[in-house]
C-alpha positions in Angstrom: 114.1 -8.9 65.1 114.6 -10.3 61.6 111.4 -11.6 61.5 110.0 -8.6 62.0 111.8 -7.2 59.7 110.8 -9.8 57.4 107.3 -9.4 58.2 107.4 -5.9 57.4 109.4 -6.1 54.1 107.7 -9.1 52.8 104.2 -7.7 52.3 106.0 -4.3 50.2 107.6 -6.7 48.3 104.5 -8.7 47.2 102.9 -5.0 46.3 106.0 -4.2 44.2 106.0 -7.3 42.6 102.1 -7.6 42.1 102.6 -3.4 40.5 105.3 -4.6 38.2 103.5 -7.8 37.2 99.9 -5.9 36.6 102.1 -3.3 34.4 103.8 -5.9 31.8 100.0 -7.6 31.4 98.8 -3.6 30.5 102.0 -3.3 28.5 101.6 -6.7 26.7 97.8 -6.0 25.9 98.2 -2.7 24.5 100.7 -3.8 22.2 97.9 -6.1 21.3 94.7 -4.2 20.8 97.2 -1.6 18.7 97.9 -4.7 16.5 94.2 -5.3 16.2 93.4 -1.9 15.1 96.3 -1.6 12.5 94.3 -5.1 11.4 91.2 -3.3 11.3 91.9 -0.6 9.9 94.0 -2.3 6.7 90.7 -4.2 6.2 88.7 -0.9 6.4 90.8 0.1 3.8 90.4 -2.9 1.6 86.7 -2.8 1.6 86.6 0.9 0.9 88.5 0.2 -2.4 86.3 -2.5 -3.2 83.5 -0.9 -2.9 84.9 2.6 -4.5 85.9 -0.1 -7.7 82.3 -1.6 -7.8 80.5 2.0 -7.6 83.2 3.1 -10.7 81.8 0.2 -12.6 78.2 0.3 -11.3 78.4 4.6 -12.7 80.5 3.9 -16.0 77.5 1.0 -17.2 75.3 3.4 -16.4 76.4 6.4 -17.9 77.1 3.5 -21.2 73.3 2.5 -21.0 72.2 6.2 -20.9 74.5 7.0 -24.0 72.7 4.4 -25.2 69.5 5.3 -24.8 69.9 8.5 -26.1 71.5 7.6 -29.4 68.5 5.6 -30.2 66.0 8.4 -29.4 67.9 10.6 -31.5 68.2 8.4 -34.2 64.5 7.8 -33.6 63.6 11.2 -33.8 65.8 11.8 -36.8 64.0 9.6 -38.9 60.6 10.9 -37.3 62.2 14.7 -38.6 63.0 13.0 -41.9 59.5 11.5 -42.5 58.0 14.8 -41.5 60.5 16.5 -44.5 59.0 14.1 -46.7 55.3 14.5 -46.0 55.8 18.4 -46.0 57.4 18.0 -49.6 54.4 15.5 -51.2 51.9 18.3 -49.8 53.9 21.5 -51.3 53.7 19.9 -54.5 50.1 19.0 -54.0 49.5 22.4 -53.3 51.4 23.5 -56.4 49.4 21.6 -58.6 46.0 22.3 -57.3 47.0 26.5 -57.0 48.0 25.6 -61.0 44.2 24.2 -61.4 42.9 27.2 -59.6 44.6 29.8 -61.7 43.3 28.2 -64.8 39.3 27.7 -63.2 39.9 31.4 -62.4 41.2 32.5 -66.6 38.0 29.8 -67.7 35.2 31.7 -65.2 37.0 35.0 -66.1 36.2 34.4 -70.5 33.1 33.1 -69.4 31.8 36.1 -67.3 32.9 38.0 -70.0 30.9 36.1 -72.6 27.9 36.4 -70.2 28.4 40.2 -70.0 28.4 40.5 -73.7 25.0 38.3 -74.0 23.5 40.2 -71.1 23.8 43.4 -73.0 22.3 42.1 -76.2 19.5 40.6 -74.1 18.7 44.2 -72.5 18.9 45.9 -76.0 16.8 43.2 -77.1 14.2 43.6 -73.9 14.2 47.5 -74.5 12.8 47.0 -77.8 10.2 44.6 -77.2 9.4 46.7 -74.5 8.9 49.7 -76.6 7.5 47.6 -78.8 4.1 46.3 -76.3 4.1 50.3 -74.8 2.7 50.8 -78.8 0.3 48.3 -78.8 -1.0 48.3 -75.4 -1.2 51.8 -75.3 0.1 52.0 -71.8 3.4 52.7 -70.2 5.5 50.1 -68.5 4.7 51.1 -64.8 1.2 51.1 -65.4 1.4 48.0 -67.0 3.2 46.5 -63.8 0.7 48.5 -61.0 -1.6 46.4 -63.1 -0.1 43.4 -63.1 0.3 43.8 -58.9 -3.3 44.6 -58.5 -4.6 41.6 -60.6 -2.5 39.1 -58.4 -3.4 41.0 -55.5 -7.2 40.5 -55.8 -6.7 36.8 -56.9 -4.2 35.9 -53.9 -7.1 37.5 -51.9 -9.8 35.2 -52.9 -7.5 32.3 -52.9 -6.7 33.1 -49.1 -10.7 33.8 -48.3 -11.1 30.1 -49.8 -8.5 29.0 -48.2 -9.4 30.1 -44.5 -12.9 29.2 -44.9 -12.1 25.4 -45.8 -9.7 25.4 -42.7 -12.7 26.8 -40.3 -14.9 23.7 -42.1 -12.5 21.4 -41.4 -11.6 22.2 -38.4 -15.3 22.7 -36.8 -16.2 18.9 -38.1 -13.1 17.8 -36.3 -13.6 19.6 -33.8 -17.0 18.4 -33.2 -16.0 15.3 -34.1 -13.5 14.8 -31.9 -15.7 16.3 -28.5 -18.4 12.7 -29.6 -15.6 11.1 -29.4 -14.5 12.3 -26.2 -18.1 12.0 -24.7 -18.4 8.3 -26.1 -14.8 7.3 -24.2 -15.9 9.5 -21.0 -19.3 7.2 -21.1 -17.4 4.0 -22.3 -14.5 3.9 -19.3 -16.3 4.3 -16.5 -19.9 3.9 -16.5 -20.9 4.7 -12.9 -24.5 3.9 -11.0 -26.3 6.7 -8.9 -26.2 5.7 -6.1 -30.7 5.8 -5.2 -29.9 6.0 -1.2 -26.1 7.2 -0.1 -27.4 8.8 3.3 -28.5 5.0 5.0 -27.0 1.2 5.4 -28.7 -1.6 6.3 -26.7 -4.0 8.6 -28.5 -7.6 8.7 -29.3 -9.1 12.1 -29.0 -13.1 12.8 -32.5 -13.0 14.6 -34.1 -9.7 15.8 -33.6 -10.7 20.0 -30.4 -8.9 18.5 -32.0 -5.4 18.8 -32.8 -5.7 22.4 -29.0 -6.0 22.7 -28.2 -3.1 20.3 -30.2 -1.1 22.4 -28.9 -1.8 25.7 -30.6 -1.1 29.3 -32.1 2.2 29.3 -30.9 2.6 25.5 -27.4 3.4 26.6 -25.5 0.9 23.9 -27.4 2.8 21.0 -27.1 6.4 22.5 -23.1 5.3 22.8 -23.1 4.5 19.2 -24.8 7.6 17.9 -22.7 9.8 20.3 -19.5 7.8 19.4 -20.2 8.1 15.5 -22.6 10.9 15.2 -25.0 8.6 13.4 -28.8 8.3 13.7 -29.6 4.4 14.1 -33.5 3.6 13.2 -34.5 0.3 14.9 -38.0 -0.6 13.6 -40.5 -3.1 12.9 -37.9 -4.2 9.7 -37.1 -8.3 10.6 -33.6 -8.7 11.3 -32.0 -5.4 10.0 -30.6 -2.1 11.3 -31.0 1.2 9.4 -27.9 3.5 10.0 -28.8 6.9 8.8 -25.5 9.7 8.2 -25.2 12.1 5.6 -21.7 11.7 6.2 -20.4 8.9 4.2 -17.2 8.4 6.2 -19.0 8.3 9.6 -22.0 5.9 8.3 -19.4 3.5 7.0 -17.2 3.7 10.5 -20.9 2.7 12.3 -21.7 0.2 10.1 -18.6 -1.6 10.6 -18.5 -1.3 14.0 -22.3 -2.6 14.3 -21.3 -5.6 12.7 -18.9 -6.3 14.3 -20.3 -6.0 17.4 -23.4 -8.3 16.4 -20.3 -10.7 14.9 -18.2 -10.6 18.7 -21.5 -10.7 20.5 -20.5 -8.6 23.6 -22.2 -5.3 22.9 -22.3 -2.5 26.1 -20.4 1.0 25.7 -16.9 0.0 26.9 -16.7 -2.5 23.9 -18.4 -0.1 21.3 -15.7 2.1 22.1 -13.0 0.3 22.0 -14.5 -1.5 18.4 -15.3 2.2 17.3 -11.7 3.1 17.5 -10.1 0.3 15.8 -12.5 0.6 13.0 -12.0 4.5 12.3 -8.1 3.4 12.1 -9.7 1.2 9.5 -11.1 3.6 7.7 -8.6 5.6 7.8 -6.0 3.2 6.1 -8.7 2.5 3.8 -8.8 6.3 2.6 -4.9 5.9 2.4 -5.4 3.1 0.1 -7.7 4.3 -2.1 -5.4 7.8 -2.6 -2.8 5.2 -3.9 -4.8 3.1 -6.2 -5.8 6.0 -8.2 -2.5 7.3 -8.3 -1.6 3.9 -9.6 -4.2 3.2 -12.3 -3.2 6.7 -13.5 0.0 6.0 -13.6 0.8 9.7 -11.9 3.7 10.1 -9.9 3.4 10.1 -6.1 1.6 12.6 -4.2 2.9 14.0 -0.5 0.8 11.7 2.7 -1.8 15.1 2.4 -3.0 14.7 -0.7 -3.1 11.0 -0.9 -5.3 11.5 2.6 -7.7 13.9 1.2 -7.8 11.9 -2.4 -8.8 8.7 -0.4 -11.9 10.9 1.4 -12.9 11.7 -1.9 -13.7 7.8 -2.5 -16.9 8.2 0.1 -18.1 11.7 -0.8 -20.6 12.3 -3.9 -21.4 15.4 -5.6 -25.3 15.3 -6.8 -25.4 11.2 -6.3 -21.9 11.0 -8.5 -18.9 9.4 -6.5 -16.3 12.4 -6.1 -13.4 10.0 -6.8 -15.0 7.9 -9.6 -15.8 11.6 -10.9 -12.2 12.9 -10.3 -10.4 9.7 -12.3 -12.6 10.2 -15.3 -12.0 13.9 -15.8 -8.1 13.1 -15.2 -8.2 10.5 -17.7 -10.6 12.9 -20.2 -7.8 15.7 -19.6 -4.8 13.3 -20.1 -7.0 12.5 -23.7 -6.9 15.9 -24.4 -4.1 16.8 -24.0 -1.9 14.2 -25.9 -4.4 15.5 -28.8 -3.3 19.2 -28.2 0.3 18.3 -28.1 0.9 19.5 -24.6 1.8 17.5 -21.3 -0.5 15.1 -20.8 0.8 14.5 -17.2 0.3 17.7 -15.7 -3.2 17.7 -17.3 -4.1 14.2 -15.7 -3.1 15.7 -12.2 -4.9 18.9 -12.5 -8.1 16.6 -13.3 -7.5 14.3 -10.5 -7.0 17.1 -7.9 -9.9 19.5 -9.2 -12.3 18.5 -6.7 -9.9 17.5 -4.0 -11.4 20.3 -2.0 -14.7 18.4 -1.4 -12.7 16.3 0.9 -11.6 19.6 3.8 -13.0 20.5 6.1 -13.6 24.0 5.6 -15.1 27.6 7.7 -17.5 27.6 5.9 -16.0 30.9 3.8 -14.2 28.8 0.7 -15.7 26.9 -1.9 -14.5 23.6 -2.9 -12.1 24.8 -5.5 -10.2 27.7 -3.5 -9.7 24.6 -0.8 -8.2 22.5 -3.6 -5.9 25.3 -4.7 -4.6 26.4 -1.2 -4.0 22.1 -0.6 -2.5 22.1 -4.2 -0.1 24.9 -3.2 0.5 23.8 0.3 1.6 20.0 -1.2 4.0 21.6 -4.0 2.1 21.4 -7.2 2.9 23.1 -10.7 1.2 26.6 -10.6 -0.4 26.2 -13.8 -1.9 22.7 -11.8 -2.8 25.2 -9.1 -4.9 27.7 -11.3 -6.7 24.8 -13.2 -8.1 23.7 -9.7 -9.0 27.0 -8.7 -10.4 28.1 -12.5 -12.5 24.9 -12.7 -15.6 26.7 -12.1 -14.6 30.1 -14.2 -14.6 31.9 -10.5 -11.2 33.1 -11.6 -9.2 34.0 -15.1 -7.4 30.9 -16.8 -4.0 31.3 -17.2 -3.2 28.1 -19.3 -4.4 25.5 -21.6 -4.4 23.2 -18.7 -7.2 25.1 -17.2 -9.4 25.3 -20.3 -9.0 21.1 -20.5 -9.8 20.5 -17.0 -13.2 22.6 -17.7 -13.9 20.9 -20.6 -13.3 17.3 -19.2 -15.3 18.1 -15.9 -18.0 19.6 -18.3 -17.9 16.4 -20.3 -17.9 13.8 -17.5 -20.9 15.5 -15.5 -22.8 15.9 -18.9 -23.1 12.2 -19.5 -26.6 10.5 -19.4 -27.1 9.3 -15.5 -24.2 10.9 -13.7 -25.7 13.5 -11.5 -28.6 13.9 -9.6 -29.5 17.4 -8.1 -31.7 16.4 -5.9 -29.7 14.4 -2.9 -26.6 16.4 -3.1 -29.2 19.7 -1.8 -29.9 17.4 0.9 -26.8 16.7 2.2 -25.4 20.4 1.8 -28.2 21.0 3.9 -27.0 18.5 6.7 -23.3 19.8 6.4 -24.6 23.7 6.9 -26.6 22.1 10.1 -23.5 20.8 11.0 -21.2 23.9 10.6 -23.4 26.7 12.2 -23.3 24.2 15.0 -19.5 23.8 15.0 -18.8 27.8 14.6 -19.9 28.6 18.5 -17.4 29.1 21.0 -17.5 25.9 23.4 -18.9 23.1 20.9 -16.7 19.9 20.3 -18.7 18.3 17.7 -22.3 18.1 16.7 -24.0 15.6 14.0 -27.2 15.8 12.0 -29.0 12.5 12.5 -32.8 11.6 11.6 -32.8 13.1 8.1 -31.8 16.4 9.3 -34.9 16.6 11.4 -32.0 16.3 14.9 -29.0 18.4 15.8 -27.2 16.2 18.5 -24.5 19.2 19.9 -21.5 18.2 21.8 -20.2 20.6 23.8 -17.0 21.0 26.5 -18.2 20.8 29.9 -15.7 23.1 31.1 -16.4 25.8 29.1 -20.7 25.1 29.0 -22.8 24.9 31.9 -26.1 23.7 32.5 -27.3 27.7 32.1 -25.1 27.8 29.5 -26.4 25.2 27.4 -29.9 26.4 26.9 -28.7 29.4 25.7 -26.6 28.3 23.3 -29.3 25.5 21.8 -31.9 28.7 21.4 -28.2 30.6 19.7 -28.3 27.8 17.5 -31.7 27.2 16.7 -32.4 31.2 16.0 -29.2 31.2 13.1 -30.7 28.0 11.8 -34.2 29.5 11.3 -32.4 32.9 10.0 -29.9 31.0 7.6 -31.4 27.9 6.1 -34.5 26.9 4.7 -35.7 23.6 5.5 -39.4 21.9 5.5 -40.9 21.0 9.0 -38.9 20.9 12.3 -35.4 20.9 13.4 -34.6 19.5 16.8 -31.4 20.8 18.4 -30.3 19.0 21.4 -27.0 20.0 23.7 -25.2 17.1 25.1 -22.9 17.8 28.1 -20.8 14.8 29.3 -18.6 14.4 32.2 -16.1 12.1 31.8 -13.0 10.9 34.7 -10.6 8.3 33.6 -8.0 6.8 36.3 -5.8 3.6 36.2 -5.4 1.5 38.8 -1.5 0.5 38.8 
């Protein structure tokens, strides 16, 4: 029983005890951790005071070192204040002084106006009997004397002027004359260009003449692809070793002439290949023309035209106007112009341009409607040029009113440079106007793709679009075009017109 007892008691006993133990070890750590925080907390204080003494220092040398700072500014700008006192002083008595010598200029100019006033009255009484004095011997009154006076110095300034004006007009007629042989002499001097005796044929030079056989192809078809290709007229005749190509079109003769030698130079000649050489040369050509608008530009010295102009200068290079080269003609008149001007005193730049571009309009195509210089205006306009450039190109020819002094030089300059011995000749520019109207009435019916004047004009070679021309088609429109040729043009002999219809396919095999 009292182990039970003891059993039962024992554990309560070890709970009491454990309770009473775990609550002294609370009761002994508190008083602890209340010890640390008094600690804390007295150390907390310290450094607050510390801190609170360093800030009172840290604010009381600054507040010194602003008091400081201030005293010397104010001391500085005392002494400014002073030396500004001083300065004021020096110039009030400066200006004391010199109102002194003012008020005694003014007393000296006062005595002496009256002086003056005093001689000028003794000078009148003195006049007004001299005066009276010539009225009695002149017998005349003193206005008539002075209408005479006026009317004798009238007369005489008159004549002095007449001589006057009538040495300027000497002088300036000799220079004037003078001055145009001068401007003729330099025009001949600079650029002395050839006629040209044949422009509408080449010669190409054969290595042997079995060449021709080869140029001529089975059945003729590598010739008749040529001719089609370029829209020349190649003559193949009893002439050893050469080639005639005959164009009145500069730009297509040269592309054929190229392309025939180099065809003679490669050695395969049939129409696949004269194609294909055909197109690589007209790209050619056509850098060529690009080249050609810049070096003009260049040797100028002109400022850069848009890719337009630059084209259509570069065309000008193979066109001539009565046997004179268009582009040769063109930089002479832009260099007369740019002469003129600087003598004129007005800018010599636009003037040079307005020369260079006057004829531009021989290198468009054109309806047909427009002259040359209307074409040069609207490509003038179209490419941004001065207005005053604009009327000189269209006013070259006097078809419209000048509205500057740049017209009037470009007139004068193109008059100067086609005057000059051996620059034109009539007679081969007809010609080829002919060949260009052949070409146009052919070009202005419905359905035709191109057409070229070969044989010397005595052949029209028509190109036409097979889908719009048929076979019935076709010979009415070669009698169309043979009846407005007869009606429009006059022309000696015969003019063949021929209507070419081609069907072509073109597939790739992949």
């Amino acid at each position: 029983m009292i182990n039970i007892i003891l059993f039962v008691l024992l554990p309560v006993v070890g709970v009491i005890a454990g309770w009473l133990l775990r609550w002294l070890f609370s009761k002994l750590q508190l008083s602890s951790n209340e010890q640390k925080a008094e600690r804390i907390k007295s150390e907390a204080i310290k450094e607050a005071e510390t801190a609170k003494t360093r800030m009172l220092l840290e604010a009381k040398e600054s507040l010194l070192k602003d008091k400081n700072q201030a005293e010397k500014e104010i001391r500085e700008r005392r002494g400014e204040i002073q030396r500004m006192e001083r300065r004021l002083l020096q110039k009030e008595e400066a200006l004391e002084d010199k109102s002194a010598a003012v008020d005694k200029k003014r007393k000296e100019l006062a005595d002496r106006e009256g002086r003056l006033t005093e001689k000028e009255k003794e000078i009148s009484g003195q006049e007004e009997t001299l005066v009276r004095k010539l009225e009695q011997i002149s017998a005349m009154s003193r206005e008539e004397a002075k209408r005479q006076l006026i009317d004798s110095l009238r007369d005489e300034a008159k004549r002095d002027a007449q001589e006057m004006i009538s040495k300027i007009e000497q002088e300036a007629q000799m220079a004037a004359d003078q001055k145009a042989r001068e401007f003729l002499i330099a025009s001949i001097q600079r650029i002395a260009v050839e006629v040209t005796s044949d422009v509408t044929i080449s010669t190409v030079s054969l290595p042997n003449d079995e060449m021709k056989g080869r140029i001529i192809g089975r059945e003729g078809r590598n010739i008749r692809t040529l001719e089609t290709l370029t829209g020349v007229d190649v003559v193949i005749d009893d002439t050893p070793e050469a080639v005639v190509i005959s164009c009145f079109d500069p730009i297509r003769k040269e592309v054929a002439k190229i392309a025939l030698e180099r065809l003679i130079q490669d050695g395969r000649i049939h129409p696949a290949r004269i194609e294909e050489i055909v197109q690589k040369v007209v790209k050619e050509v056509g850098r060529k023309i690009i080249e050609e608008g810049e070096k003009v530009l260049f040797d100028l010295a002109l400022p850069g035209l848009p890719q337009e102009g630059i084209k259509a200068l570069g065309r000008l290079h193979y066109r001539t106007s009565y046997g004179q080269n268009v582009l040769q003609h063109s930089k002479e008149v832009a260099i007369l112009s740019g002469m003129i001007a600087s003598e004129l005193g007005v800018d010599p730049i636009k003037a040079k341009r307005a020369g260079l571009l006057h004829d531009v309009g021989k290198a468009i195509e054109s309806d047909g409607f427009s002259n040359h210089a209307e074409l040069g205006a609207e490509l003038a306009k179209r490419i941004g040029e001065d207005k005053l450039v604009v009327n000189a190109i269209l006013a070259h020819h006097g078809d419209v009113e000048t509205e500057s002094i740049y017209a009037t030089i470009v007139q004068v300059a193109d008059s100067v440079s086609a005057a000059r011995p051996g620059a034109r000749r009539e007679s081969i520019d007809d010609y080829l106007k002919r060949l260009e109207n052949l070409e146009k009435i052919s070009t202005s019916f419905p359905g035709v793709e191109k057409a070229f004047a070969i044989q010397a004009g005595r052949e029209l070679r028509v190109l036409v679009d097979t889908d719009k021309i048929d076979d019935v088609k076709a010979k009415d429109l070669a009698k169309s075009i043979a009846k407005r040729i007869e009606d429009e043009l006059k022309y000696p002999g015969r003019i063949k017109v021929t209507i070419i219809r081609e069907m072509r396919v073109v597939e790739y095999a992949r």
